[in-house]
NUKOLMI-397408 format. One line per field, with one value per residue (C-alpha): x, y, z; chain; residue number from 0; residue in three letters. Coordinates in Angstrom, 3 decimals. Layout:
# residues N
px = X, ...;
py = Y, ...;
pz = Z, ...;
kette = A, ...;
nr = NUM, ...;
rest = ALA, ...;
//
This chain:
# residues 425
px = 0.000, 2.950, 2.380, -1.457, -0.051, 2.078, -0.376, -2.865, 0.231, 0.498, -3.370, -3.326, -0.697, -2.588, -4.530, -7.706, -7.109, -6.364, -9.635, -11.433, -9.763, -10.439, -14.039, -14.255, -12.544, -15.608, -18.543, -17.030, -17.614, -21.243, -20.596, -23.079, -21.761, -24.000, -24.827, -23.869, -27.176, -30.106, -28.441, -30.834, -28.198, -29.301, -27.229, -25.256, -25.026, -21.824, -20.989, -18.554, -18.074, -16.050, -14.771, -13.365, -12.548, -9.334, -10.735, -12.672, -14.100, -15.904, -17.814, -19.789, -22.737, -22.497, -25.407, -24.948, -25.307, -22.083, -19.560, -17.007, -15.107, -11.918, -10.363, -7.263, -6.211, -3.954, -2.717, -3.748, -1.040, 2.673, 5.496, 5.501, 5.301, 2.207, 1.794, 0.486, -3.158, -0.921, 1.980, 3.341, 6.659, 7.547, 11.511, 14.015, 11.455, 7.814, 8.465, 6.508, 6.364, 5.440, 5.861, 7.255, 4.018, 5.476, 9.130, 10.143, 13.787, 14.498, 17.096, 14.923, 13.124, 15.353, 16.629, 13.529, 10.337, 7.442, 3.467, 0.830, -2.467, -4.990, -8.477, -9.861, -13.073, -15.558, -17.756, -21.254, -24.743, -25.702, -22.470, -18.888, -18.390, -14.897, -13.059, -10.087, -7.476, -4.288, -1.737, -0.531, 2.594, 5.971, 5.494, 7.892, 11.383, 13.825, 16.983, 20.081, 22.835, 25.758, 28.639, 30.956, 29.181, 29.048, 32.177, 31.078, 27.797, 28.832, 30.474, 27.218, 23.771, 21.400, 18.093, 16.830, 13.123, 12.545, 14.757, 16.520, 13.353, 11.270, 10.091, 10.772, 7.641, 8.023, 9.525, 8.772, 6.945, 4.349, 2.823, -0.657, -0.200, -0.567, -3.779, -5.065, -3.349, -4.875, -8.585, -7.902, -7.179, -10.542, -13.095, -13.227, -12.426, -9.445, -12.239, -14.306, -11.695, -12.270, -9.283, -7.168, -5.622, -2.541, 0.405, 3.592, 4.451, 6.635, 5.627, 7.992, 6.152, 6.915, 9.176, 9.554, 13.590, 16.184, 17.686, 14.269, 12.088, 12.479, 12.457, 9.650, 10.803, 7.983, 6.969, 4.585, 4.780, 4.431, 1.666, -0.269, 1.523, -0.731, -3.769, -4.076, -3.177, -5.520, -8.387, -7.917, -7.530, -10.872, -12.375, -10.823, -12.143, -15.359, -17.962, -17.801, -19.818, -17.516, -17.653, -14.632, -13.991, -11.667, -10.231, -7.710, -7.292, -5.256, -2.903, -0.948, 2.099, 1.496, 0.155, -3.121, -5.068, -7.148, -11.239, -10.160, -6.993, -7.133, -7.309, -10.655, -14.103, -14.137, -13.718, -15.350, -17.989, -18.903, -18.825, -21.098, -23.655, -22.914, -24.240, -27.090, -28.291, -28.224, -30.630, -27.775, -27.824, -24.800, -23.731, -23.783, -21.748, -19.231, -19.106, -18.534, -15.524, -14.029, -14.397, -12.496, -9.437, -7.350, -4.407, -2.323, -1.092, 2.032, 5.558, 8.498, 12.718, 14.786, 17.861, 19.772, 22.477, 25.132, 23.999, 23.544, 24.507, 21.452, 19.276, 18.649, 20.633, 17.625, 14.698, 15.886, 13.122, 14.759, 13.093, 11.182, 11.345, 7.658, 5.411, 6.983, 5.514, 6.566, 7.633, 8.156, 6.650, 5.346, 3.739, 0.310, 1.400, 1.776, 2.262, -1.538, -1.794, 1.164, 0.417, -2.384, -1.574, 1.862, -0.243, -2.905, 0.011, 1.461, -2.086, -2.030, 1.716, 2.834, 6.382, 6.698, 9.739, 9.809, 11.209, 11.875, 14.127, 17.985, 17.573, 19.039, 17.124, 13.620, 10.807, 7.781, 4.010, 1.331, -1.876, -2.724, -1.636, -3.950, -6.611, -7.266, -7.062, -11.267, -11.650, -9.665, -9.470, -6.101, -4.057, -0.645, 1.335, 2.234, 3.659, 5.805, 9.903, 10.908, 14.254, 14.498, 11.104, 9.316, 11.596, 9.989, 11.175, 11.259, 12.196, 10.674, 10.320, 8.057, 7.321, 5.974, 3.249, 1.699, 2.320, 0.661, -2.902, -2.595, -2.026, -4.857, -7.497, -6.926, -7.107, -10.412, -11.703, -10.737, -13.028, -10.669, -12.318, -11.125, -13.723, -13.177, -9.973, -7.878, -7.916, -9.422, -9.598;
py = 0.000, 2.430, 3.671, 4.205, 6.449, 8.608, 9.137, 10.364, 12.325, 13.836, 15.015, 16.382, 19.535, 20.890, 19.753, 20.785, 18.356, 15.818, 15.847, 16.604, 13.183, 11.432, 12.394, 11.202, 7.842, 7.210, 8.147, 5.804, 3.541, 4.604, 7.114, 9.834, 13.627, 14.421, 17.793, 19.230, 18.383, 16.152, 13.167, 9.809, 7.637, 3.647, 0.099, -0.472, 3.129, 4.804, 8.680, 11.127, 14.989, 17.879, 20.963, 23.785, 21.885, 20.580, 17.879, 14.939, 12.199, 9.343, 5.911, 3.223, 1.880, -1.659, -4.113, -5.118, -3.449, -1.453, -2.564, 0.616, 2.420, 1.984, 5.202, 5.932, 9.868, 11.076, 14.690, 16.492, 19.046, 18.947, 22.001, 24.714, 27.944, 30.008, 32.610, 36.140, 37.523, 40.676, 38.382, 40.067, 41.815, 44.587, 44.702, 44.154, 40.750, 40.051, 37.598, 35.801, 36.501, 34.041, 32.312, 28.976, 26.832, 24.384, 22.852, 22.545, 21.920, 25.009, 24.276, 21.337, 23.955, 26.043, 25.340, 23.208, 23.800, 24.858, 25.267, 26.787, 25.366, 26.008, 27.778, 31.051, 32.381, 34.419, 36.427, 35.295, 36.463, 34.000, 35.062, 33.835, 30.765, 28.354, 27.236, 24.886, 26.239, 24.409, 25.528, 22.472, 23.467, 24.692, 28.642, 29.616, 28.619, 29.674, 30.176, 29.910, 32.993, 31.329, 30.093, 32.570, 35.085, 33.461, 31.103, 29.810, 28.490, 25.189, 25.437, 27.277, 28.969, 29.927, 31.466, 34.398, 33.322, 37.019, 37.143, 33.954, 31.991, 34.235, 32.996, 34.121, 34.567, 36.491, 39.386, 42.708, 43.687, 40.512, 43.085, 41.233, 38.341, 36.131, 37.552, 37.087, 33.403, 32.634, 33.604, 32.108, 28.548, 29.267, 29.973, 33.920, 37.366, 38.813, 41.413, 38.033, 36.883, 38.518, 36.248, 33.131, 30.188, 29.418, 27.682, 26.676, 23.308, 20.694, 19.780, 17.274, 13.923, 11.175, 8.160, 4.454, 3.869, 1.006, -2.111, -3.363, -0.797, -1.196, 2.633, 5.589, 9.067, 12.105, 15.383, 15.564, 11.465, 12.798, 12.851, 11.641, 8.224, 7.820, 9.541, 7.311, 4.025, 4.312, 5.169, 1.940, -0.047, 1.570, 0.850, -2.915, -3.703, -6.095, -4.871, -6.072, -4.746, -2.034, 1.268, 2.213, 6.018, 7.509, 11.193, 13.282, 16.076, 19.512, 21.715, 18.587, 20.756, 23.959, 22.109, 21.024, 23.493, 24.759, 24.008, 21.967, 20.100, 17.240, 19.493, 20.836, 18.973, 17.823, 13.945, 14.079, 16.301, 13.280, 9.858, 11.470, 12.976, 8.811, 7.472, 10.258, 9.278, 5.421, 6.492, 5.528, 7.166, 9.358, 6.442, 3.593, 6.337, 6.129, 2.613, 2.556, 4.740, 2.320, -0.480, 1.654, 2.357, 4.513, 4.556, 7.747, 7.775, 9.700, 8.994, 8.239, 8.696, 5.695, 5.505, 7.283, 5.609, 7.999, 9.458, 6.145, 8.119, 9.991, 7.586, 5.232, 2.657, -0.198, 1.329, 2.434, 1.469, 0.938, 1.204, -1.735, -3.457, -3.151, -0.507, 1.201, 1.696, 4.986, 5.334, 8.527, 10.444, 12.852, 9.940, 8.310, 4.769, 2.693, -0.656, -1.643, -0.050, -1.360, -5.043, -4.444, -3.517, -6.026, -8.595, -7.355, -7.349, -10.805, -12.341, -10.668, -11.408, -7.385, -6.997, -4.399, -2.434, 0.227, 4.019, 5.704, 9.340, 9.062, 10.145, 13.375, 14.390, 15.655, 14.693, 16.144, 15.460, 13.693, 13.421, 10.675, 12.835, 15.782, 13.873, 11.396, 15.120, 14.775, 10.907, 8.957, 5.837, 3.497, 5.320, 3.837, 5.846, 4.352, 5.156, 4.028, 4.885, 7.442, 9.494, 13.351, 13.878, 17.540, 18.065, 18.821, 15.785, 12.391, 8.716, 5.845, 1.960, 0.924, -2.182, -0.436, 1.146, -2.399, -3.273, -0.220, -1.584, -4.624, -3.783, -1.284, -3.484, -5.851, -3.168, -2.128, -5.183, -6.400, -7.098, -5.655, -5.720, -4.078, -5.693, -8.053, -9.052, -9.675, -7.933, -10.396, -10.110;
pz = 0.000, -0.009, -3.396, -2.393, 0.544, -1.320, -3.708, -0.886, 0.294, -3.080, -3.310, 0.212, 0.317, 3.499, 5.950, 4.338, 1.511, 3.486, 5.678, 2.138, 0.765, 3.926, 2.900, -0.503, 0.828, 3.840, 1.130, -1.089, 1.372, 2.349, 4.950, 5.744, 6.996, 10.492, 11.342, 14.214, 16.473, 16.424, 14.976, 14.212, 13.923, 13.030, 13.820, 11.303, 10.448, 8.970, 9.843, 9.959, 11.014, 10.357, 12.058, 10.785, 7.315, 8.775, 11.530, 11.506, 13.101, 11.955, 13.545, 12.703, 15.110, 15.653, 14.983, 18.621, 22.015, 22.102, 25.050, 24.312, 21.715, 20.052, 19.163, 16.705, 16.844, 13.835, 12.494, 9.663, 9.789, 9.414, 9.501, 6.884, 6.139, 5.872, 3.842, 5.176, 3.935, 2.354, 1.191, -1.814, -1.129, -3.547, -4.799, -7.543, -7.456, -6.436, -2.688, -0.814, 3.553, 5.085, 8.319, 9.952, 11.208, 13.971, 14.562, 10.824, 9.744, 7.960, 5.666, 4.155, 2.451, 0.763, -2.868, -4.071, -5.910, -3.698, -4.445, -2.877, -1.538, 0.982, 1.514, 0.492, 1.866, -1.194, -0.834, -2.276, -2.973, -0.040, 2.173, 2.588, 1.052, 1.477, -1.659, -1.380, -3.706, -5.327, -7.818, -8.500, -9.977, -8.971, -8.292, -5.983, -4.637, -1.481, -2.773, -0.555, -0.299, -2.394, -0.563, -2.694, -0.336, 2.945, 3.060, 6.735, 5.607, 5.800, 9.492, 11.125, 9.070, 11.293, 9.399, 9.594, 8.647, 7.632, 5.074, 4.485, 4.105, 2.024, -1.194, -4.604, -6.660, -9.835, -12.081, -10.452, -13.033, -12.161, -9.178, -7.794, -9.862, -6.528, -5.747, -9.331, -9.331, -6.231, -7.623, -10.553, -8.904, -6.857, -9.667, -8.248, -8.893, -6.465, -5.731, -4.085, -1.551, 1.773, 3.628, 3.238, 4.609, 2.417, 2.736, 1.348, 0.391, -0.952, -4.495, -5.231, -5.429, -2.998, -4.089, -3.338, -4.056, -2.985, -4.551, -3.240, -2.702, 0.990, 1.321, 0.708, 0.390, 0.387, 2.192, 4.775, 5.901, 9.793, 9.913, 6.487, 6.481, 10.017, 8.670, 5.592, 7.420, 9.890, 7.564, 5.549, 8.698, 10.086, 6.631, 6.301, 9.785, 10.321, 12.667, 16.434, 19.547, 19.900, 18.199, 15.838, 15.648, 13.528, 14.360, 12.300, 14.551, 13.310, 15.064, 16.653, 15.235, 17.298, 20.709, 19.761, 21.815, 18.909, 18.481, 15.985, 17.611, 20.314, 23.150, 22.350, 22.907, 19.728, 20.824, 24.093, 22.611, 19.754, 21.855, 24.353, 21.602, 20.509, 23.578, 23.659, 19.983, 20.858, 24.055, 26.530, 29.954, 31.288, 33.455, 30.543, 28.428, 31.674, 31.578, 27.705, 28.373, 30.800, 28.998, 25.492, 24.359, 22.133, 19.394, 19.499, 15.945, 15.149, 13.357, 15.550, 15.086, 13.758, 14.622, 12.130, 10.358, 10.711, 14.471, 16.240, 19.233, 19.025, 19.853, 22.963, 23.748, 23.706, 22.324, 18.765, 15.994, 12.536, 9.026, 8.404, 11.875, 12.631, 14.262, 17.074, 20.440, 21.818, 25.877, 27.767, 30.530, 28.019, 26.133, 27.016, 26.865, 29.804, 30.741, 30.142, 27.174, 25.706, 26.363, 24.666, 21.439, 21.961, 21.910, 19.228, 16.645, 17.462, 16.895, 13.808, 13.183, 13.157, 14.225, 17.016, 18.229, 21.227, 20.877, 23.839, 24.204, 24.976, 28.699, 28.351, 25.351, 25.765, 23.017, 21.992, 23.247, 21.569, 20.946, 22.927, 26.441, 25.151, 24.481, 27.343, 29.562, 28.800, 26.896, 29.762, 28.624, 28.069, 25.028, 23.400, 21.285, 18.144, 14.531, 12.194, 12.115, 10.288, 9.404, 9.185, 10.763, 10.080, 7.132, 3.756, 2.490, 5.127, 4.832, 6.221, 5.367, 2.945, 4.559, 7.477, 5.917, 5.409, 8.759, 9.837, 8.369, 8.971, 12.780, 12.943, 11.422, 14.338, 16.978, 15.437, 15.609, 18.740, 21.604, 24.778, 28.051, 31.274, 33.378, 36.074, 37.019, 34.085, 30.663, 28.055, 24.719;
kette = A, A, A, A, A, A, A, A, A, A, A, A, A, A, A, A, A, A, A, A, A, A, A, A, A, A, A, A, A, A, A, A, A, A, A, A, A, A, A, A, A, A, A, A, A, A, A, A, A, A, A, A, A, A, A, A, A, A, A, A, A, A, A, A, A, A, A, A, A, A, A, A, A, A, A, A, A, A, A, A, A, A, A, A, A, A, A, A, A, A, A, A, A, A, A, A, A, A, A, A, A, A, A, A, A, A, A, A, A, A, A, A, A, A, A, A, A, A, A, A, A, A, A, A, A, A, A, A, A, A, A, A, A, A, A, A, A, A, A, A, A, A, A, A, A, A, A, A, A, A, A, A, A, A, A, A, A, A, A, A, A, A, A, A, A, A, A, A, A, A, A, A, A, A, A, A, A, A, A, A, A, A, A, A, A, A, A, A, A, A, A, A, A, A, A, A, A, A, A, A, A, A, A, A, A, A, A, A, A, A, A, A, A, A, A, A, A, A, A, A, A, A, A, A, A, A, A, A, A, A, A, A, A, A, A, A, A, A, A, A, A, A, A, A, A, A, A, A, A, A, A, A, A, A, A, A, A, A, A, A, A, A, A, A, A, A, A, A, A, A, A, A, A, A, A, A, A, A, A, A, A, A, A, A, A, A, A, A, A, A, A, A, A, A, A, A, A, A, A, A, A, A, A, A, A, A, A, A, A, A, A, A, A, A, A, A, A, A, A, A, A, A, A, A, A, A, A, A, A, A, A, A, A, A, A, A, A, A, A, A, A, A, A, A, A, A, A, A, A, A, A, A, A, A, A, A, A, A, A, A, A, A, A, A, A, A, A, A, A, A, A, A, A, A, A, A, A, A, A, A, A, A, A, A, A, A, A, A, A, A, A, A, A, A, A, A, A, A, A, A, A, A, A, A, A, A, A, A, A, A, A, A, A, A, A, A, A, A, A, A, A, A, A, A, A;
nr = 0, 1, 2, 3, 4, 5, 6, 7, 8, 9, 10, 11, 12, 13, 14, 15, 16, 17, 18, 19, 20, 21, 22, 23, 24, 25, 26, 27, 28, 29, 30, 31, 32, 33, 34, 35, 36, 37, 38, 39, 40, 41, 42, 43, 44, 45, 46, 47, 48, 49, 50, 51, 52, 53, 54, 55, 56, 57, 58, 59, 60, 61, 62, 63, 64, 65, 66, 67, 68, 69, 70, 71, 72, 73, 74, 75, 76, 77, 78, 79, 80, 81, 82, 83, 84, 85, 86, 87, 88, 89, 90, 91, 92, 93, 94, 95, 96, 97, 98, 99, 100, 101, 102, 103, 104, 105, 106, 107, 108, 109, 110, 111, 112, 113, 114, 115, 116, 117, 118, 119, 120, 121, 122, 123, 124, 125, 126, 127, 128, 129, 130, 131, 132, 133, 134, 135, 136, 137, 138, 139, 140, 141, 142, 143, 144, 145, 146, 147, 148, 149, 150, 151, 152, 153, 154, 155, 156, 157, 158, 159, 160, 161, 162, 163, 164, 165, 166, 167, 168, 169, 170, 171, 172, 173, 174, 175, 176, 177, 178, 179, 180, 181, 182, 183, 184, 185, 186, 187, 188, 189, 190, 191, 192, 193, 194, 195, 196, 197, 198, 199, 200, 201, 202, 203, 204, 205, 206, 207, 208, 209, 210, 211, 212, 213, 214, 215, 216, 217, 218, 219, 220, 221, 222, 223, 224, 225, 226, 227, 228, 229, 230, 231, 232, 233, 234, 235, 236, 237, 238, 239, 240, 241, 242, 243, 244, 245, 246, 247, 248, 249, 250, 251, 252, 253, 254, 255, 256, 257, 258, 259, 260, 261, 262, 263, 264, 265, 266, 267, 268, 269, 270, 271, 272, 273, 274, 275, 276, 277, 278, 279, 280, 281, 282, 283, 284, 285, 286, 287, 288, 289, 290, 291, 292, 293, 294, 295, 296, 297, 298, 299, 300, 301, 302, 303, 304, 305, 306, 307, 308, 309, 310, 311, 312, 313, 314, 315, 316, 317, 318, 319, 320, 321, 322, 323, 324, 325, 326, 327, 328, 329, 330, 331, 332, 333, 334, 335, 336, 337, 338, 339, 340, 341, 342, 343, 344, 345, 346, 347, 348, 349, 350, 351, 352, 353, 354, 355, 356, 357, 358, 359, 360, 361, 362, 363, 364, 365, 366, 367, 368, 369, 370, 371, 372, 373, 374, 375, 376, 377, 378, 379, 380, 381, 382, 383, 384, 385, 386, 387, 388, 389, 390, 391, 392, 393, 394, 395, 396, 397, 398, 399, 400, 401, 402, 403, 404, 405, 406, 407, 408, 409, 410, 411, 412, 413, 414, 415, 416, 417, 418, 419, 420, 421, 422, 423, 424;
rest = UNK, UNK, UNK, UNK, UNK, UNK, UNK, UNK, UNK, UNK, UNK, UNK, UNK, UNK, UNK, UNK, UNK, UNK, UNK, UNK, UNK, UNK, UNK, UNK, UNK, UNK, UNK, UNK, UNK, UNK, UNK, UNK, UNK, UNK, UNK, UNK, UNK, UNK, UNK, UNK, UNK, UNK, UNK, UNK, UNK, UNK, UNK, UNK, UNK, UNK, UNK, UNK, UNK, UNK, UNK, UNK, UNK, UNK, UNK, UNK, UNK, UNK, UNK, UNK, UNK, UNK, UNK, UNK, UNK, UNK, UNK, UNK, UNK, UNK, UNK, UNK, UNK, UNK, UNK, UNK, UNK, UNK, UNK, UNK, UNK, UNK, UNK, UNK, UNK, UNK, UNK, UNK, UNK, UNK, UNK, UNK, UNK, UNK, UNK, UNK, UNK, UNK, UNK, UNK, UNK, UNK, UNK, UNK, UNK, UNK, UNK, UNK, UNK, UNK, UNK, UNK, UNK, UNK, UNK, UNK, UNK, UNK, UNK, UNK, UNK, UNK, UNK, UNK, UNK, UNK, UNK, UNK, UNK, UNK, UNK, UNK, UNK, UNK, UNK, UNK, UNK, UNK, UNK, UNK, UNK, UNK, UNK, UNK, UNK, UNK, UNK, UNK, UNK, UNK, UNK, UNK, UNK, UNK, UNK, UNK, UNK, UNK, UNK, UNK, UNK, UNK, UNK, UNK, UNK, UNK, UNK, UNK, UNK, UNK, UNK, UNK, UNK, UNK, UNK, UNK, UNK, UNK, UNK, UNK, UNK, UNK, UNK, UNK, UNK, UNK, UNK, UNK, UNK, UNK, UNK, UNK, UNK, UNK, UNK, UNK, UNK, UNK, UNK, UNK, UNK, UNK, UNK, UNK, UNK, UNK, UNK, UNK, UNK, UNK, UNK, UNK, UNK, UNK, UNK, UNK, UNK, UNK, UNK, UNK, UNK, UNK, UNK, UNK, UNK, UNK, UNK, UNK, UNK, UNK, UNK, UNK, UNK, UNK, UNK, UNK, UNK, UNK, UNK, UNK, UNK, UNK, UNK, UNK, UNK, UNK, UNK, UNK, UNK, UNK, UNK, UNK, UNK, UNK, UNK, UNK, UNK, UNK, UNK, UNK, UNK, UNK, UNK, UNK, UNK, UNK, UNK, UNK, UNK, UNK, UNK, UNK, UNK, UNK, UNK, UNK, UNK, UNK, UNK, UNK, UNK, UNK, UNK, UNK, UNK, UNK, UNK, UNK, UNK, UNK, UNK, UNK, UNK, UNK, UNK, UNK, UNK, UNK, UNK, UNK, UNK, UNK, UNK, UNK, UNK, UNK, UNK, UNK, UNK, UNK, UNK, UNK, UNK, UNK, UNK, UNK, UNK, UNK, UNK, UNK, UNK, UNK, UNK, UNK, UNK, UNK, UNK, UNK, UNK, UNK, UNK, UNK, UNK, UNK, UNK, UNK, UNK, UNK, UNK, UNK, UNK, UNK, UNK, UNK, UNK, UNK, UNK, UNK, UNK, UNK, UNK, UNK, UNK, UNK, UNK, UNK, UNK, UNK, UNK, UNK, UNK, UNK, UNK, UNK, UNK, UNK, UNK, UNK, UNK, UNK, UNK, UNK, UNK, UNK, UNK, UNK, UNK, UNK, UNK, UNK, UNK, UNK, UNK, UNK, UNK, UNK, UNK, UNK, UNK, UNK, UNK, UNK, UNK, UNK, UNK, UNK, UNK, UNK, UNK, UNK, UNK, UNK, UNK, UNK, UNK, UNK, UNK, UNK, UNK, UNK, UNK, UNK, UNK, UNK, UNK, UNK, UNK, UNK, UNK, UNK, UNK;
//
């Protein structure tokens, strides 16, 4: 399925794409968009919901009395550079300002051939309206000071994201063409765009390369390689008693705390309006959350083959060596959780490996921790190893992405249950 992937990948420049293609992919398969209140929903029913264009979350409502949910949370965002509402800088050439969106690597995004996508909102005889806009093309490029002019650049270059990563755009003579490009790509008239949400990206295509195609090369694979797993493993996955729910959250790159991102009631907000619409009482949805679970969905480091000392002595994952479970104190996996999804993957015979931080290097959070602050159930934090994460161009195993499936079609259908005194399965 890695050429499947990157081709999602490729389609989805920003997150708005890649909730719209998440979409496309659950009609296909029958599902039905809710609004946001008075929901009739039906066993055997299959629904999904949006927020803010960039979110989702989707279910199914099992045939049988439901016994708890099982929950995989993934990203819809990934680092880049946004571009300003009055982006056009005047000079000797027509740039681009923009600005960095989460812990990119700066230098992976200078010297290649960048596009532009994202949302514009028009004005409309009925009011503002949203249009998702793409160039689809190489328009602009960062291009690097020449070493003739900075002979240290290769000992220590530090960038100055207000001048060293501005874009070039066009001749100076090509004044408002971005506006009028912009419009164009949207159906409009520049006079018909009140604001936008537009972005930067990478717009070279992804690549499967190696004497066996072990390896996949591609922009944006934290998190999109998660997003589009888990969808086919929530779509591959036969029906149980539990309900599966699906979420593609954004903002995971800028802390989540967004009323679109996991910190916001976006989750807790849907299983309980769940319960509500299946004529469950408050205490049966309680007891449906202690008897659920959740995947926390989100790339982790392999150990880099020429900085071994970078990573931990016994928990390095390599390319290709299975899913990774990821341990820290900043992570939502624990011993319980872990087990679980251990043993979920050898019954489905998916190789595992374990990632934790070198003890004196600090990682990042994840969604998992956010989430269970207001859905706490049992969360492991999982992904698949990757090299040169949050650069505009990463590297993982192409194996993995198989494995990946595979492992979360089992943990959708499995029947975990926390009560009584041991946890069966």
């Amino acid at each position: 399925m890695i050429k499947e992937m990157l081709s999602f990948i490729r389609k989805s420049p920003v997150c708005f794409f890649v909730i719209e293609n998440v979409k496309n992919r659950l009609e296909e398969e029958g599902y039905v968009e809710l609004p946001s209140s008075e929901w009739e929903l039906v066993p055997g029913g299959r629904y999904y919901m949006t927020r803010n264009g960039s979110s989702l979350i989707a279910f199914r409502v099992p045939k049988e009395t439901p016994k708890g949910f099982v929950i995989s949370a993934s990203h819809s965002d990934s680092p880049c550079l946004r571009i300003r509402d009055h982006a056009e800088l005047a000079g000797p050439y027509i740039r681009l300002e923009s600005e960095r969106y989460g812990g990119m690597i700066n230098a992976s995004w200078v010297d290649r051939p960048l596009s532009v996508a994202g949302r514009v909102l028009v004005r409309t005889a009925n009011g503002l309206k949203s249009v998702l806009v793409d160039l689809k093309k190489d328009s602009a490029v960062i291009p690097n000071l020449a070493i003739h002019l900075q002979r240290g650049m290769n000992d220590a270059l530090k960038y100055d994201p207000a001048r060293d990563l501005v874009a070039l755009y066009a001749e100076k003579e090509s004044a408002g063409s971005f506006s009028e490009e912009i419009a164009r790509a949207a159906g409009v008239t520049k006079e018909e765009i009140v604001s936008t949400d537009l972005y930067l990206y990478n717009n070279q295509p992804g690549t499967v390369w190696g004497p066996k195609g072990e390896f996949a090369s591609g922009p944006r694979l934290d998190d999109q390689a998660c997003v589009f797993a888990c969808t086919e493993g929530f779509l591959l996955a036969r029906d149980t008693d539990r309900i599966p729910v699906l979420c593609v959250f954004d903002n995971e790159e800028i802390g989540s705390s967004t009323k679109q991102g996991a910190a916001s009631d976006f989750l807790p907000r849907m299983l309980k309006m769940i319960s509500e619409s299946l004529y469950l009482s408050p205490a049966q949805h309680l007891g449906l959350l202690d008897n659920s679970w959740m995947l926390s969905c989100d790339n982790g480091h392999a150990k880099h083959p020429s900085h071994p000392e970078a990573a931990d002595t016994n928990e390095a994952p390599v390319l290709n060596g299975g899913i990774v479970i990821k341990h820290s104190p900043r992570y939502a996996t624990d011993a319980v959780s872990s087990a679980i999804f251990s043993e979920i993957c050898a019954r489905a015979g998916v190789p595992v490996q374990h990632y934790s931080n070198r003890p004196d290097i600090a990682g990042g959070g994840t969604l998992g921790l956010i989430a269970d602050l207001d859905t706490p159930v049992y969360t492991v934090d999982i992904g698949m190893a990757q090299l040169a994460m949050h650069s505009a161009f990463e590297t993982m195993g192409s194996r993995d992405a198989d494995y990946f499936i595979t492992a979360m079609k089992a943990a959708y259908e499995s029947r975990v249950d926390f009560r009584g005194t041991a946890i069966r399965f």
